[in-house]
ChimeraX commands (.cxc) that place a marker at each C-alpha (Angstrom):
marker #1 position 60.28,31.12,122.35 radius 0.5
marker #1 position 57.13,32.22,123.96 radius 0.5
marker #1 position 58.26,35.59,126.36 radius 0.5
marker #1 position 57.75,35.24,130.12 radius 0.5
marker #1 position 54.69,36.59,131.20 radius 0.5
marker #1 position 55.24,38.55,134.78 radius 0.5
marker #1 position 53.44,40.38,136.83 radius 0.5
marker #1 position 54.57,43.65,138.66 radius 0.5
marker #1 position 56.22,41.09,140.91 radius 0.5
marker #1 position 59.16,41.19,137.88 radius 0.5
marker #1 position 60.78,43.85,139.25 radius 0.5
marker #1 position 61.25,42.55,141.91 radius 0.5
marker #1 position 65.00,40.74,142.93 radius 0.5
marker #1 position 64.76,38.30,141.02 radius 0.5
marker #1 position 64.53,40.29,137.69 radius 0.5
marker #1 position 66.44,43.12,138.74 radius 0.5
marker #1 position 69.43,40.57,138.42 radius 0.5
marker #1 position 68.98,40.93,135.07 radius 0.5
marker #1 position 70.17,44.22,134.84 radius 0.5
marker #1 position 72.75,44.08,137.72 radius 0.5
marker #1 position 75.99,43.12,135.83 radius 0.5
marker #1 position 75.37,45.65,132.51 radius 0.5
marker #1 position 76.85,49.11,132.09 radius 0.5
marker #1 position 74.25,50.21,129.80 radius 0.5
marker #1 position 70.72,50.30,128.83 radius 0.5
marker #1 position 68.45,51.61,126.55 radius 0.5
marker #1 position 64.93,52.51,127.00 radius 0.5
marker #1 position 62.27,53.30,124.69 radius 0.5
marker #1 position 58.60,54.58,124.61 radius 0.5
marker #1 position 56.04,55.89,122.38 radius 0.5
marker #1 position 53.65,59.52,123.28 radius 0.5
marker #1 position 52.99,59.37,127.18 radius 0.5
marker #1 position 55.39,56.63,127.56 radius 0.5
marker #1 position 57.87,57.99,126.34 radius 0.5
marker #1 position 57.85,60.04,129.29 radius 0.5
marker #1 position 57.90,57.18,131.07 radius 0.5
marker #1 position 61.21,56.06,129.57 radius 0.5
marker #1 position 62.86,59.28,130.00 radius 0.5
marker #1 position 61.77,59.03,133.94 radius 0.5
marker #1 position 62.64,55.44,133.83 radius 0.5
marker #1 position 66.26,56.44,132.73 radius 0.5
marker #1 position 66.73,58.98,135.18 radius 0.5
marker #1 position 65.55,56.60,138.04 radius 0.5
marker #1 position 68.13,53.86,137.01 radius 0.5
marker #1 position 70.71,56.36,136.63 radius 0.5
marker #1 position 70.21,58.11,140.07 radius 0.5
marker #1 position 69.53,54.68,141.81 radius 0.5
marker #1 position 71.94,52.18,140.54 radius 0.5
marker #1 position 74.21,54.42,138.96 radius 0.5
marker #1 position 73.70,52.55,135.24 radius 0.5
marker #1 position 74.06,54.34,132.19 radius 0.5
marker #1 position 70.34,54.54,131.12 radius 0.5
marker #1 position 69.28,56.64,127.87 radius 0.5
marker #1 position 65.48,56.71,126.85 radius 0.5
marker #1 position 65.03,57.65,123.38 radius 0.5
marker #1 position 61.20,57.84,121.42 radius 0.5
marker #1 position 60.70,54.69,119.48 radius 0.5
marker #1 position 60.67,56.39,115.93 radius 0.5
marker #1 position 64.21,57.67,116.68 radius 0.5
marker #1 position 65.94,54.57,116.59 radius 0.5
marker #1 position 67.04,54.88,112.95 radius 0.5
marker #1 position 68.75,58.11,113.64 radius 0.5
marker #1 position 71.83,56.10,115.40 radius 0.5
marker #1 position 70.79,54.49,118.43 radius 0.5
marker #1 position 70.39,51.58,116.50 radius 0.5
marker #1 position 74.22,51.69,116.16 radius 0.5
marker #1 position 74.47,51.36,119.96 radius 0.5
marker #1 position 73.11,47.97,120.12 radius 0.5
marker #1 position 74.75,44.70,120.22 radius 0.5
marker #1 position 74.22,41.49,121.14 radius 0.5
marker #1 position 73.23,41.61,124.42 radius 0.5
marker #1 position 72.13,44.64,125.21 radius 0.5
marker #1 position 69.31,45.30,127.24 radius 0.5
marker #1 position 66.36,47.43,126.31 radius 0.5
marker #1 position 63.13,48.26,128.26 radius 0.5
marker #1 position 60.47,49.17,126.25 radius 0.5
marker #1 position 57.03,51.08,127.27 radius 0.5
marker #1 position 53.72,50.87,125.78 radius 0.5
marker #1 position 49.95,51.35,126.57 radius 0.5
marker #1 position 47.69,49.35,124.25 radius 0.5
marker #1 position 46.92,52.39,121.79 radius 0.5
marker #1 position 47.42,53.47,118.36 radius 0.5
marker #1 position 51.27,53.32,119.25 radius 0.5
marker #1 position 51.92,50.43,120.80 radius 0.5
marker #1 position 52.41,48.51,116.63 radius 0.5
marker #1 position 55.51,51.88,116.52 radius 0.5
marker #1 position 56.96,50.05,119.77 radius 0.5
marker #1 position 56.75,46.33,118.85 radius 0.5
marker #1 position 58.33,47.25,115.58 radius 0.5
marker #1 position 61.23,49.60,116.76 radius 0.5
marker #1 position 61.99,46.29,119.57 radius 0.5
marker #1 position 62.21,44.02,116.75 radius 0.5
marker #1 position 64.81,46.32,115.28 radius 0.5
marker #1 position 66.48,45.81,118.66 radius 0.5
marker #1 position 65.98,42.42,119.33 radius 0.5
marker #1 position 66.96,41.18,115.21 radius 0.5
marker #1 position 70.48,42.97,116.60 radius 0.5
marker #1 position 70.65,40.73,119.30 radius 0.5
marker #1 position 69.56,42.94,121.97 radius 0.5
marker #1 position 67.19,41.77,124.71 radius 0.5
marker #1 position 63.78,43.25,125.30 radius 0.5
marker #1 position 62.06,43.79,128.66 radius 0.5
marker #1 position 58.25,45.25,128.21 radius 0.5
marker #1 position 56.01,46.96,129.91 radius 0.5
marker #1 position 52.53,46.96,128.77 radius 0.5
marker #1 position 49.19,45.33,128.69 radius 0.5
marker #1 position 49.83,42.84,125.42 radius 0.5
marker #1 position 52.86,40.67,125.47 radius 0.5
marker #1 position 54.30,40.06,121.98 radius 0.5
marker #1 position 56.28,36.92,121.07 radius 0.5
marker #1 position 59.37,39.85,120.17 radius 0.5
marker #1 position 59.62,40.59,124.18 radius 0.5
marker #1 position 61.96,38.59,125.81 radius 0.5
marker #1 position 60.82,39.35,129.17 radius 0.5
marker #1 position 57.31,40.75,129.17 radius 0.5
marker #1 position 55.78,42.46,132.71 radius 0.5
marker #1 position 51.84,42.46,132.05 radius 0.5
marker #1 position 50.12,45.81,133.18 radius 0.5
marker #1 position 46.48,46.65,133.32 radius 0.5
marker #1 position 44.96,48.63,130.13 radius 0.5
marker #1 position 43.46,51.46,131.63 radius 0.5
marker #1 position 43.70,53.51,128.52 radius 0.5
marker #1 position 46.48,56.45,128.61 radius 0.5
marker #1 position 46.59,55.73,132.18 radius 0.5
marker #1 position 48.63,52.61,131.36 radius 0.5
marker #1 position 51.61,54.48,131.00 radius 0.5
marker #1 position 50.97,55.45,135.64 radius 0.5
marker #1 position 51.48,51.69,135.87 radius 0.5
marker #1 position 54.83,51.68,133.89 radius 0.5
marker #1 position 56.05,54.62,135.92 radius 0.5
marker #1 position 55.66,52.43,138.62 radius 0.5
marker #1 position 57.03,49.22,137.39 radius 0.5
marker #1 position 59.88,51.53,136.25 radius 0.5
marker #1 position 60.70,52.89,139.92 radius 0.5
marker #1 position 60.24,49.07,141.22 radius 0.5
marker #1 position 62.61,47.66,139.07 radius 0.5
marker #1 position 65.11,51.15,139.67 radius 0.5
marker #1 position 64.66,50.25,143.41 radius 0.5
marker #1 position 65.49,46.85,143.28 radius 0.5
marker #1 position 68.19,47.34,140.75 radius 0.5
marker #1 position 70.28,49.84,143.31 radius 0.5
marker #1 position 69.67,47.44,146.06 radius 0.5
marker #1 position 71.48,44.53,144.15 radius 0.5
marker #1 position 74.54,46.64,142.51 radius 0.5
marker #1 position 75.05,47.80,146.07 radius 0.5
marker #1 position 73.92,51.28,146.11 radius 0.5
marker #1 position 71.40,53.04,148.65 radius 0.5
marker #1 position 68.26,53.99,146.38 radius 0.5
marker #1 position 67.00,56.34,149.40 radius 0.5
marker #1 position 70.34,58.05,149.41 radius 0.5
marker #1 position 71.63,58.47,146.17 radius 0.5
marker #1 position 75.05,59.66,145.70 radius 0.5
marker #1 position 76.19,63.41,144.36 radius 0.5
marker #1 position 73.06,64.87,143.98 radius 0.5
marker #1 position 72.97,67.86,145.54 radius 0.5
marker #1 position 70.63,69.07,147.83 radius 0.5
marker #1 position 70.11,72.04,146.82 radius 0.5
marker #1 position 67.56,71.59,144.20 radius 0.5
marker #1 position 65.00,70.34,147.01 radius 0.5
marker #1 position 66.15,73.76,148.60 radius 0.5
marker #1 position 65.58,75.71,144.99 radius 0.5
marker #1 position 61.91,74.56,145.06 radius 0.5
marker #1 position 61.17,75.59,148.43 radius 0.5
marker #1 position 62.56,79.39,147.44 radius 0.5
marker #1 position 60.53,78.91,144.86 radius 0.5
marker #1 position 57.65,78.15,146.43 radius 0.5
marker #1 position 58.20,80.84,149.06 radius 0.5
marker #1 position 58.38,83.07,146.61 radius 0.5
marker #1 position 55.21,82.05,144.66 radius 0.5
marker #1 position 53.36,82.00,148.24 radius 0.5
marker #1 position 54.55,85.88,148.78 radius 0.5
marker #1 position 53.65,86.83,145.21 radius 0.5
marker #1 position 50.31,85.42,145.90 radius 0.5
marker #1 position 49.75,87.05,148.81 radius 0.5
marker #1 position 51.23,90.44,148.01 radius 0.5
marker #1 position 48.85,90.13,144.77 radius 0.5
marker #1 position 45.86,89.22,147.40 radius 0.5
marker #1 position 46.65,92.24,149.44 radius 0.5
marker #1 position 47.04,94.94,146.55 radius 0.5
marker #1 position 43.13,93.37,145.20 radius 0.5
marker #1 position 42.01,93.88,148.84 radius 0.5
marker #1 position 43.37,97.68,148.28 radius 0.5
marker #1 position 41.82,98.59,145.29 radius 0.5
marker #1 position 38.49,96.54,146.19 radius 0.5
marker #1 position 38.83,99.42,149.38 radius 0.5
marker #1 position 39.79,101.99,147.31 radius 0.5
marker #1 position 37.38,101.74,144.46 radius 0.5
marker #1 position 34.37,101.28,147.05 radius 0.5
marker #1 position 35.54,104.11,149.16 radius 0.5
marker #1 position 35.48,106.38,146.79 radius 0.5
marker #1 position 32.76,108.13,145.73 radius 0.5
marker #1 position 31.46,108.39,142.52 radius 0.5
marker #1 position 30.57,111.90,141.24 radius 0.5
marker link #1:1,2 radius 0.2
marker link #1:2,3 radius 0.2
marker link #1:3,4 radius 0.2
marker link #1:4,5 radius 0.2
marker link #1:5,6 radius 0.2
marker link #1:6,7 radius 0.2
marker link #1:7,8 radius 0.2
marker link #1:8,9 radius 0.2
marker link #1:9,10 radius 0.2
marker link #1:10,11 radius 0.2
marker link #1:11,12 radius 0.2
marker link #1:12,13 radius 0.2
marker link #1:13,14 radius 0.2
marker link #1:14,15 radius 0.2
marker link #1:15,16 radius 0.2
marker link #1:16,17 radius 0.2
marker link #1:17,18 radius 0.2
marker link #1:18,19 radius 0.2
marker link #1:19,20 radius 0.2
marker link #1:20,21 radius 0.2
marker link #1:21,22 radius 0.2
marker link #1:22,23 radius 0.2
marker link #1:23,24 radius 0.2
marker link #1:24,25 radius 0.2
marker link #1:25,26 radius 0.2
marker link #1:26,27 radius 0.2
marker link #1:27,28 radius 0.2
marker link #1:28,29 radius 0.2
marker link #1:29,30 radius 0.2
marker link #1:30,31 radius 0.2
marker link #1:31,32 radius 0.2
marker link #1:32,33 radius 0.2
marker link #1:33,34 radius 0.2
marker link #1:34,35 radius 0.2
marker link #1:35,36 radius 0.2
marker link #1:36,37 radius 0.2
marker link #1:37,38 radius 0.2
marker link #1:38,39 radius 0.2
marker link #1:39,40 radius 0.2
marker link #1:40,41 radius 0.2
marker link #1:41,42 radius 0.2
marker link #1:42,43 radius 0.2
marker link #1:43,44 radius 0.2
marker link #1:44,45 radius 0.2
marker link #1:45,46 radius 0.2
marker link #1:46,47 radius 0.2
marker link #1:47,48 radius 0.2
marker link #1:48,49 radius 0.2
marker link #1:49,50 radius 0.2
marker link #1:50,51 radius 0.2
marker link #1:51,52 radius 0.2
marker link #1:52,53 radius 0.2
marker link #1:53,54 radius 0.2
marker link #1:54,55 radius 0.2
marker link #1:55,56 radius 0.2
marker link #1:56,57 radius 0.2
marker link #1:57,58 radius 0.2
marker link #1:58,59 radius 0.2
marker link #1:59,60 radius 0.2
marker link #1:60,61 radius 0.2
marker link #1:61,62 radius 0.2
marker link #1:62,63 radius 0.2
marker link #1:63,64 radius 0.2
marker link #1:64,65 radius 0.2
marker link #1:65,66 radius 0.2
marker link #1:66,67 radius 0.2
marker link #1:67,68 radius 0.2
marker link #1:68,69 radius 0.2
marker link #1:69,70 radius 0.2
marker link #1:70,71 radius 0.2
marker link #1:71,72 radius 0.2
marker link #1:72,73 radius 0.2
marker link #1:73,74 radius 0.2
marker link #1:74,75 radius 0.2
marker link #1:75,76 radius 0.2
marker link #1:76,77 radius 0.2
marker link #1:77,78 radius 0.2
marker link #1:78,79 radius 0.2
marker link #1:79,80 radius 0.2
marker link #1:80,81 radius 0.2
marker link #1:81,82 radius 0.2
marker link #1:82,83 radius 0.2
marker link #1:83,84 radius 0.2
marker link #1:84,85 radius 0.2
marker link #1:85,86 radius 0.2
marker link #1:86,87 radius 0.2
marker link #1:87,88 radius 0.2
marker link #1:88,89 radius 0.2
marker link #1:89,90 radius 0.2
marker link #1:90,91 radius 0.2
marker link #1:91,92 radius 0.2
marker link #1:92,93 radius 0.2
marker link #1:93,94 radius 0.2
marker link #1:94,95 radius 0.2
marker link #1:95,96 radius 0.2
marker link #1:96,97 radius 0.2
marker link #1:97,98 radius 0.2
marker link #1:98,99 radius 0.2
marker link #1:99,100 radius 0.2
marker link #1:100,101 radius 0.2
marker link #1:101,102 radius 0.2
marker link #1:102,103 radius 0.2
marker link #1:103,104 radius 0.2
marker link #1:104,105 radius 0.2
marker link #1:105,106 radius 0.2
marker link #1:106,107 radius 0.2
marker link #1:107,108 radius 0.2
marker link #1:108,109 radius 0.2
marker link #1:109,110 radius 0.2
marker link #1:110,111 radius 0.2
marker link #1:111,112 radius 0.2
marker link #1:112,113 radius 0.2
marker link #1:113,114 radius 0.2
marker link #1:114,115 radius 0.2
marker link #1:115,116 radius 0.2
marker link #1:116,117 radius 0.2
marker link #1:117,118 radius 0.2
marker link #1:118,119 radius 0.2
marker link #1:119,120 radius 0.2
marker link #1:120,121 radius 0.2
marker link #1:121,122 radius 0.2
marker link #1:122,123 radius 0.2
marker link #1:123,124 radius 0.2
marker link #1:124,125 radius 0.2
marker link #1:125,126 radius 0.2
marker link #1:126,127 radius 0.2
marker link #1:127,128 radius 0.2
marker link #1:128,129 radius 0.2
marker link #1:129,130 radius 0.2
marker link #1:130,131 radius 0.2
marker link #1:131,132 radius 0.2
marker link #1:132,133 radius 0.2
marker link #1:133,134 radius 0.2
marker link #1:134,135 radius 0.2
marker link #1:135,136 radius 0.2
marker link #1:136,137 radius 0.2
marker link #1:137,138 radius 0.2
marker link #1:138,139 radius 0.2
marker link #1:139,140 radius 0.2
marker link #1:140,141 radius 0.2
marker link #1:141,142 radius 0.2
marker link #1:142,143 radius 0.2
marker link #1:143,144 radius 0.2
marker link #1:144,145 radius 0.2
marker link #1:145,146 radius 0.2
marker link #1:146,147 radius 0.2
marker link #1:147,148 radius 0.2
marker link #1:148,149 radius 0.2
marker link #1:149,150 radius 0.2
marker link #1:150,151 radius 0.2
marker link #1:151,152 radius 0.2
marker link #1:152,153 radius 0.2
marker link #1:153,154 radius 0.2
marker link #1:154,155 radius 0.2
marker link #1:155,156 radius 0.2
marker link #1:156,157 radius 0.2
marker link #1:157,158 radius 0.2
marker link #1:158,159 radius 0.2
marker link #1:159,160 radius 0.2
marker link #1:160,161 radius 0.2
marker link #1:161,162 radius 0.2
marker link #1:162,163 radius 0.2
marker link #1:163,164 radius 0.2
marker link #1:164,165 radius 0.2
marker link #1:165,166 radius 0.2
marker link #1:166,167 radius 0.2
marker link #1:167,168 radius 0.2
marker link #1:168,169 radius 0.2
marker link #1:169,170 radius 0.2
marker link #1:170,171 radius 0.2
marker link #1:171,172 radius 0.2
marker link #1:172,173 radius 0.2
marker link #1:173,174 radius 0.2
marker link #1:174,175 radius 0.2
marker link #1:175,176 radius 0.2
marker link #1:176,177 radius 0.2
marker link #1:177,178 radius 0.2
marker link #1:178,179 radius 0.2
marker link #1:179,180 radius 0.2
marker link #1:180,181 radius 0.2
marker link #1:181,182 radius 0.2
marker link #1:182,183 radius 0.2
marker link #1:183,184 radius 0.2
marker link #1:184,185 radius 0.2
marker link #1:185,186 radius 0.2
marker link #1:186,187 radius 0.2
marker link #1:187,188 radius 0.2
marker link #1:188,189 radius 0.2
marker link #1:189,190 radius 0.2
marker link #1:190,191 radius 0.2
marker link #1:191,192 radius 0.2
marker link #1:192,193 radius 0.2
view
């Protein structure tokens, strides 16, 4: 069966149904995308409230493989580089199980169930599957029934955190700035004998 080939319009409703009724998913990525699965994760997880774990591609024989079952969904990531052969293999691992494979990348592969077609732009690639990941996280909360601008439990004091943190840096900086100034003055004041 030849996979569906969508554009970024995928994660949009229609696609985030997909996803709406499972408890689980697993998400996988080679180099910078497996960044982009471990972002992807924490998106679903903070906007749908789904059980999302993002594991590297290679590490799929060191028991995640035991997770799967028929059914389950997994997203995979990949740019079109020296990786992305790692990432169609470890989905055929997944899909032989029975799981279901949703793709990101520029080259569909007859392995991908559903397949969401993204420019090659070299290891920028993995930009557009950050942002096919936060679509489809959007649209995912939206149909399970949750607010994705407003997410529940998370507490606002890490937004609060950076900004001390950033105060501090900016007085740091300055007092830094202002002790320079001082020894710029007091080194040229000074005379030399």
């Amino acid at each position: 069966k030849a996979p569906q080939k969508i554009g970024f319009n995928w994660a949009r409703k229609s696609r985030a149904r997909l996803l709406k009724e499972q408890e689980h998913v697993y998400l996988i990525g080679k180099n910078l995308n497996y960044i982009v699965a471990l972002e992807a994760a924490l998106k679903l997880k903070e906007t749908s409230y789904l059980h999302a774990e993002a594991f590297a591609s290679a590490e799929l024989k060191h028991g995640v493989l035991s997770l799967i079952e028929k059914g389950s969904y997994c997203l995979t990531f990949a740019s079109n580089d020296m990786h992305l052969q790692e990432v169609i293999s470890s989905s055929t691992e997944i899909a032989t199980r029975g799981g279901v494979i949703i793709s990101a990348s520029p080259k569909p592969n007859e392995i991908f169930t559903h397949h969401i077609q993204t420019q090659d732009i070299g290891k920028l690639t993995a930009i557009l599957n950050i942002t096919v990941s936060q679509l489809l996280a959007y649209y995912l909360g939206l149909e399970r029934g949750a607010d994705p601008d407003k997410p529940r439990n998370l507490a606002k004091s890490v937004t609060v955190k950076w900004g001390e943190i950033f105060s501090n840096m900016t007085a740091c900086r300055a007092g830094i700035q202002n002790r320079q100034r001082q020894n710029d003055f007091i080194s040229f004041s000074q005379p030399s004998i």
